[in-house]
Residue, then its C-alpha position, 0 to 999 in steps of 0.5 A: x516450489x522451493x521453501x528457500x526461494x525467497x531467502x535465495x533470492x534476498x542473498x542474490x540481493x546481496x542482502x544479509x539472511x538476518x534482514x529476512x521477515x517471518x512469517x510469509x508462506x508458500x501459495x497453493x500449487x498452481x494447477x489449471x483447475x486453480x484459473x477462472x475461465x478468464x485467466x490468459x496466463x500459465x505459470x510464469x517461469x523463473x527466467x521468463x519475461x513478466x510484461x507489466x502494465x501500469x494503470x494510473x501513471x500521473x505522478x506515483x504511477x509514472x514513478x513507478x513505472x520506471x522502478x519496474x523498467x529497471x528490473x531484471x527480465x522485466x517489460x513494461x508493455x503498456x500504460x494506462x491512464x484516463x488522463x491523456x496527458x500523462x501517457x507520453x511523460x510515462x512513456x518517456x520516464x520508462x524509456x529513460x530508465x533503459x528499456x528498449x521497447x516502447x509500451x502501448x497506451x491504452x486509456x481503458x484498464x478494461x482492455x488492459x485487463x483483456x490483453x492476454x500479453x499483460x502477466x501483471x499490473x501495477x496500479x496507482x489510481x485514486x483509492x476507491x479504485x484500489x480493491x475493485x481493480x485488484x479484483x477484476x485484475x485477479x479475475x483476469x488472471x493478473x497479479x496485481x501491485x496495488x498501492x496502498x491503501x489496499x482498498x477504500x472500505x473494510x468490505x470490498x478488502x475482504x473481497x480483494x483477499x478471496x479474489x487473490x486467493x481463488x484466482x491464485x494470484x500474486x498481490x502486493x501491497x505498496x508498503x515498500x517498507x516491508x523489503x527494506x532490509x534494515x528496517x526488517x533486521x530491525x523488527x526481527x530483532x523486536x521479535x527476538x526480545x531486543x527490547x523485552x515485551x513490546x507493548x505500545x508504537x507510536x506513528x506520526x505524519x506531518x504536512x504544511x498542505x494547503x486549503x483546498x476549494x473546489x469550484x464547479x468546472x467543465x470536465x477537460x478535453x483531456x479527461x474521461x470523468x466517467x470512467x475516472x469514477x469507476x465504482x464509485x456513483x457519478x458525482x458532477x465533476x468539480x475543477x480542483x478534484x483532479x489529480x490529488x485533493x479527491x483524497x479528502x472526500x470520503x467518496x473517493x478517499x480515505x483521508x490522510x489516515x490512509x493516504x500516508x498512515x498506512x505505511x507507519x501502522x503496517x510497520x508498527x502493527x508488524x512489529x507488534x505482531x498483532x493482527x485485528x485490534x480490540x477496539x479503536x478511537x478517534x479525535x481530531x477535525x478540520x481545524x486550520x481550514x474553514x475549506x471543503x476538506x471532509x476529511x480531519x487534517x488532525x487526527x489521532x487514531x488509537x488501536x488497541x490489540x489483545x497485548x499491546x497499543x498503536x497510536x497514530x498522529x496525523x497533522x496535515x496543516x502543521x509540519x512540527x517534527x516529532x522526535x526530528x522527523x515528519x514520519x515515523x515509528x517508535x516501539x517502547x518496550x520493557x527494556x528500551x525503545x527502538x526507532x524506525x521509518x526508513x530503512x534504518x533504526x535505532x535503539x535505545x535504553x530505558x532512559x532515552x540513551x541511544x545504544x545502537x543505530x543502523x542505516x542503509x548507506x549507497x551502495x550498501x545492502x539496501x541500495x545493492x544495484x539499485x536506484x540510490x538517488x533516494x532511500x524510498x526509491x532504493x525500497x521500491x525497487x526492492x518491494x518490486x523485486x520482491x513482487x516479481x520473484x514472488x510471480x516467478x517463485x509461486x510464493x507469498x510477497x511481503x505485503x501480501x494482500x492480507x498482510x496489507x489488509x489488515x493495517x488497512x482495516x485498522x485505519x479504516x475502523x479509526x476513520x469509521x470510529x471518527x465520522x461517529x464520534x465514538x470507540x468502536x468494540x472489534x472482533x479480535x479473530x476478523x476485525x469486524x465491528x461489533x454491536x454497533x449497526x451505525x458503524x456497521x453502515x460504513x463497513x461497505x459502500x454503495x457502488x455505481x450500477x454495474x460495478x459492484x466488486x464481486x467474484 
C-alpha cells in the first residue's frame, strides 16, 4: 500500500493536488486473520474487475446504478429490490450507460450477500435499513456504499463503525460532496485560515412537499412488505408508505433532518474540523400540514462543538431561498465568509463583498471524463470512483464510514433533542448523551426478532 495512492489517483482525474482533503488515513494491512468465516473475497488488485451489486434500485439507487456501470473496470452484476417493478428499468439504465453484460436480479439482499462473485454493494434502501445492511454486507465480507444518512439511530452507527473496522472493509457514505474537488480546495483553504478562525456555519434546505395521508391498504402483488421492513417490527402495511413518504415516520425514517441535512452539516462540520458537539437543541414542528407527518417539516438544529456553532434550517413546506438557494452552507469567520454547497465556493469580506468565486465548469476538473448533464451527477461519479480506488488501494475513502458518522449522530442528537423538547449535554470525546436516561431511550431502537444488528 502506497501513501500516495490517492493523491495518484486524484491526478489521473485530472484533478489539481490542491483539491485534495486531509485527514484520510491508511487501512490495516489485509491479512487473512483480518476475515470472518464469512468473507468470500481476497484482496481486490489495482486492475481486477469489482463486481458491484445494487440493492434499492427504485429511484436513487437506479441512478446510481448506471454511475457505477460508467466506471472504469467496474461491473454491476447484479440488482436487488423488494419491489418487482423497478428491477427491469435498472436494468435497462445500467445497459443504457454502456455496460455490456446483463445483471442477475435478485429480490432478497440475503442471497445477494451470499454470492461469492459480489466485491461490493451499493445500497439505497429506506433508512432503517442502512446500518443493519452495512453490517451484514461487512460480515460477508462486502465493501459497502451506503447512502446517507448512515444509519437510523446513534447505536447501530457505532455498530456499522466496528463491523467496518473488524471485517476490514471499505465503507463509504454517499456524501458526494466529499469528492467535489472545488468544494474541497474550498475547505482547505478554510483550514489554511482563508477567513482567519472559523467559528459559526449556517445550513439550510428547502422544499414545497406536499401533505401526506396514509390510508389503510392491501400490500401490492408486486411487493415483499415483509422483508421491505427488514429490522425494523412489523407495522400493517399502509397505502402511500411506499416508495418515500416512510421518511416521516421515525419508525423507518429520520425526517428531513437526515434525509437531506446530512449532506450540508458533513460539509460544515468538515470545514469546521470539529468531531462530537457539546450540546445540541432543536425547535420547530408539523406547522403547514394537519397530516400524518411525525416528523417537523420546520426545524432548526443548533450544534454546539468545543470551538465553534452549526446551525441547520430545514423547511419542507416553504421553498423561500436563503441567500438565492435552497440548500446550502456559509462559514463566518474572523476575516470574512466563504459560501459553498455544490462543487464551487465563494469568498467574501467582512462586509459582505464577494472577493473570490470558483465553480466547476463542463469539461473542467470536476467534470474531467464524466457525467456533465449535472453538477451532483459529475460528484457521483467522482464519490464512486473514490469507493472504488479506495477497494482497489486498501485506503480510507473520503467519507469513510466514521466520518459519515459523525455528521449523522449530530442530526440524529437534533432529532432526539426535538422529540423531548429540550437541549441535550454530549460528550465531546464520543457523542453520547449525558445525564439524560429519557433521551438515552432514544440512542438505540427496538428490532424485529432475528434482526437485531450484531457482530
Amino acid at each position: 500500500m502506497k501513501m500516495n495512492s490517492r493523491r495518484d489517483f486524484i491526478k489521473k482525474l485530472g484533478v489539481s493536488t490542491a483539491a485534495l482533503s486531509v485527514g484520510n488515513t491508511l487501512l490495516g494491512s489485509h491479512t487473512a486473520s483480518a476475515f470472518s468465516a464469512k468473507s468470500y473475497r481476497n484482496i481486490i488488485g489495482a486492475n481486477e474487475r469489482i463486481r458491484i451489486a445494487t440493492i434499492g434500485v427504485n429511484s436513487r439507487g437506479n441512478s446510481m446504478g448506471g454511475t457505477f456501470a460508467q466506471q472504469q473496470n467496474t461491473e454491476v452484476a447484479c440488482v436487488c429490490d423488494v419491489d418487482e417493478r423497478t428491477i427491469p428499468k435498472a436494468i435497462k439504465r445500467i445497459m443504457d450507460a454502456g455496460q455490456t453484460s446483463t445483471p442477475q436480479s435478485e429480490k432478497d439482499l440475503r442471497r445477494v450477500l451470499e454470492n461469492k462473485n459480489i466485491d461490493a454493494i451499493y445500497t439505497a434502501t429506506p433508512d432503517h435499513w442502512h446500518a443493519p445492511l452495512t453490517i451484514m454486507a461487512c460480515q460477508a465480507g462486502k465493501h459497502v456504499y451506503v447512502e446517507k444518512p448512515m444509519a437510523h439511530n446513534p447505536a447501530e452507527g457505532e455498530i456499522a463503525i466496528a463491523a467496518a473496522r473488524k471485517y476490514d472493509r471499505v465503507v463509504q457514505m454517499g456524501a458526494q460532496r466529499r469528492s467535489a474537488p472545488i468544494l474541497t480546495k474550498g475547505i482547505n483553504l478554510l483550514h489554511e485560515g482563508i477567513i482567519g478562525k472559523v467559528y459559526m456555519a449556517k445550513t439550510w434546505y428547502t422544499n414545497t412537499r406536499k401533505a401526506t395521508f396514509l390510508k389503510p391498504g392491501t400490500v401490492p402483488s408486486w411487493l415483499d412488505y415483509d422483508l421491505w421492513q427488514g429490522p425494523a417490527p412489523r407495522m400493517p402495511y399502509k397505502a402511500g408508505l411506499i416508495h418515500y413518504d416512510w421518511h416521516w415516520f421515525w419508525h423507518w425514517g429520520t425526517g428531513e433532518a437526515l434525509n437531506n441535512g446530512t449532506h450540508e452539516v458533513d460539509v460544515a462540520r468538515w470545514g469546521l474540523q470539529a468531531d462530537y458537539p457539546v450540546r445540541v437543541g432543536s425547535m420547530g414542528g408539523r406547522y403547514h400540514f394537519r397530516d400524518d407527518w411525525e416528523t417537523p417539516d420546520t426545524q432548526i438544529v443548533t450544534i454546539a462543538y468545543p470551538n465553534a456553532t452549526l446551525i441547520w434550517e430545514g423547511r419542507s413546506c416553504n421553498g423561500q431561498k436563503v441567500e438565492g438557494k435552497d440548500r446550502g452552507i456559509v462559514f463566518y469567520g474572523e476575516k470574512g465568509s466563504l459560501a459553498t454547497g455544490e462543487d464551487a465556493f465563494s469568498l467574501y469580506d467582512l462586509d459582505g463583498k464577494l472577493i473570490e468565486t470558483e465553480e466547476a465548469t463542463e469539461g473542467g476538473e470536476a467534470m474531467q471524463g464524466r457525467n456533465t448533464a449535472s453538477p451532483s451527477l459529475g460528484m457521483d461519479s467522482l464519490h464512486a470512483a473514490d469507493f472504488l480506488d479506495a477497494i482497489r488501494n486498501s485506503r480510507r475513502p473520503n467519507c469513510d464510514i466514521e466520518l459519515g458518522y459523525k455528521s449523522t449522530v449530530a442530526m440524529l442528537l437534533g432529532n432526539i433533542a426535538w422529540r423531548l423538547g429540550r437541549n441535550l449535554k454530549i460528550n465531546p470525546q464520543n457523542g453520547h448523551i449525558l445525564d439524560d436516561p429519557e433521551a438515552e431511550k432514544l440512542w438505540s431502537r427496538t428490532y424485529e426478532p432475528g434482526w437485531e444488528p450484531r457482530i
